[in-house]
TIFI-921159 format. One record per atom (N, C-alpha, C, CB): residue in one letter; x negated, y, z negated. Coordinates in pm, whole numbers, plus 50000, padded with zeros to 5 digits. Atoms other than C-alpha are relative to their C-alpha. Glycine has a CB too. Example, Ala and Ser with C-alpha at 12.3 -4.5 7.8 and 13.67 -1.06 7.14 Angstrom:
# residues 2
A499114988150000A487704955049220A499105012050000A500995000349875S500824988150006S486334989449286S500775010949927S499595004650142
# end
This chain:
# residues 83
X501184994650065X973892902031323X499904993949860X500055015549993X500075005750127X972562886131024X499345013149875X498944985450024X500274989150061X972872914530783X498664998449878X501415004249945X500684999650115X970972898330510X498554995750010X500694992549909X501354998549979X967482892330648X499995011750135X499274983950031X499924991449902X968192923430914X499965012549985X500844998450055X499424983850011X969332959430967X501784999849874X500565006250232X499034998550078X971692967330704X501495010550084X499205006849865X498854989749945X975342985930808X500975004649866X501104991250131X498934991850124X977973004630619X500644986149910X501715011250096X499555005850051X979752976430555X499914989749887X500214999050063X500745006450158X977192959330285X499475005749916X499044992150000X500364989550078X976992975429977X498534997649897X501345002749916X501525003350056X973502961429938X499265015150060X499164982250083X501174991749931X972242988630183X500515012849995X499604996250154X499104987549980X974893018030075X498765014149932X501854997449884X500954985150052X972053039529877X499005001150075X499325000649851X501084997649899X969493038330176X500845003750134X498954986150020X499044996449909X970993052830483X498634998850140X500925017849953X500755005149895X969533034430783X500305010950106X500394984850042X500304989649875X968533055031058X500015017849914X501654997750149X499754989650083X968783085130771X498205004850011X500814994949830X501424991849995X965303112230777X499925004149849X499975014950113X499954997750163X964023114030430X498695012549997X499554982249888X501544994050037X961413138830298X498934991249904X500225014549915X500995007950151X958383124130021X499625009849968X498634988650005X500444988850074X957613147629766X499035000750010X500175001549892X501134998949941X954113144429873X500035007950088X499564990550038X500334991949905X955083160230195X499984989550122X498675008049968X499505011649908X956093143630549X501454996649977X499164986849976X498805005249997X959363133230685X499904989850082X500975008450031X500485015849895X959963096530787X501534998450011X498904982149909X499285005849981X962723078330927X500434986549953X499865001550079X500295014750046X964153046230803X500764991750082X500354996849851X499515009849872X964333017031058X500594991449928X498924992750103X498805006650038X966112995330813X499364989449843X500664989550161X500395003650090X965722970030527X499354985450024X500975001949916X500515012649968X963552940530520X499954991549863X498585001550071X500495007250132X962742908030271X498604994250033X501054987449950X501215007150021X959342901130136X500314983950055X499565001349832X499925011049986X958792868130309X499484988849854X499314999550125X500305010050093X957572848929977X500925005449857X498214998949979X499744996550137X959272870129677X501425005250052X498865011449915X499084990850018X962392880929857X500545014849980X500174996949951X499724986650051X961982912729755X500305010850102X498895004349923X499574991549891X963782941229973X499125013750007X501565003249981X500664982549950X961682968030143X500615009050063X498925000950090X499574993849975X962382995230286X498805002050120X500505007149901X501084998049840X960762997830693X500865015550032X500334982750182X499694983849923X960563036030789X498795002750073X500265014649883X500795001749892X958533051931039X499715018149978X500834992150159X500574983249980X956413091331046X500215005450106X498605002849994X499654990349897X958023116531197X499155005250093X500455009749950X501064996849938X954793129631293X498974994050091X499565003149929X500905006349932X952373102631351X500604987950055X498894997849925X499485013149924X954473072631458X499384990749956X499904998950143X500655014250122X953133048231156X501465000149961X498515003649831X498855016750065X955553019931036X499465000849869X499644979350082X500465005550089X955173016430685X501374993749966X499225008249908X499245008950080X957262993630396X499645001049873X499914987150037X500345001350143X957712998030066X500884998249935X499435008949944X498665000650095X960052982429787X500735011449984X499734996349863X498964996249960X962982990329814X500715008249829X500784985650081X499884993650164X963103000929416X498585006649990X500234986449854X500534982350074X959903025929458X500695003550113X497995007549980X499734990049902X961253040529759X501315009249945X500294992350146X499194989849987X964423053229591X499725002349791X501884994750093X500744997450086X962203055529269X500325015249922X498764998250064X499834987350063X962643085729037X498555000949928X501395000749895X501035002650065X959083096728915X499885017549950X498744991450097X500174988050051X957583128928734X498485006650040X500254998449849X501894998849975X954303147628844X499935014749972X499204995950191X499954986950040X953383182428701X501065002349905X500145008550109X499004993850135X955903182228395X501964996750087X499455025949968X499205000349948X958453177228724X500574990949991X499875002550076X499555012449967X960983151528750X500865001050163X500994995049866X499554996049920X961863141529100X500324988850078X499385008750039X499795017549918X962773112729335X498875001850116X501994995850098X501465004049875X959943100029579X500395005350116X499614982350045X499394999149843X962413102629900X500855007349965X500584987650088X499144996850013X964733125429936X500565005650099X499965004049922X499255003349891X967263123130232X500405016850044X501364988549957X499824983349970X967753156330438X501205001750095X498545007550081
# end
């Protein structure tokens, strides 16, 4: 398996703070699954491929907002947060 354009495993500590196959909540609301880590084909940049518990949409989103810390209502809180 080619870990570094693939599915990440325990054993690379590129992918140790995302926990593949792990069910996250979004402080928005919704719980998704995450199918694993991908690279932007032109910038490299690592996303994060998860999938709606509910509706069975694929999305991707950097891999630095997804484990993002943000504030909304005076709150501070992380975007995803693993259940």
């Amino acid at each position: 398996m080619n870990v570094e354009f693939g599915i990440g495993n325990i054993y690379n500590n590129v992918y140790m703070d995302i926990n593949i196959g792990g069910k996250y909540h979004h402080f928005k609301g919704g719980e998704y699954k995450v199918i694993g880590i991908a690279k932007h084909s032109e910038t490299l940049e690592e996303m994060v491929v998860y999938e709606s518990l509910d509706r069975a949409h694929l999305w991707v989103r950097p891999k630095a907002m997804f484990l993002d810390v943000i504030e909304r209502d005076g709150k501070t809180m992380t975007r995803f947060t693993e259940l």
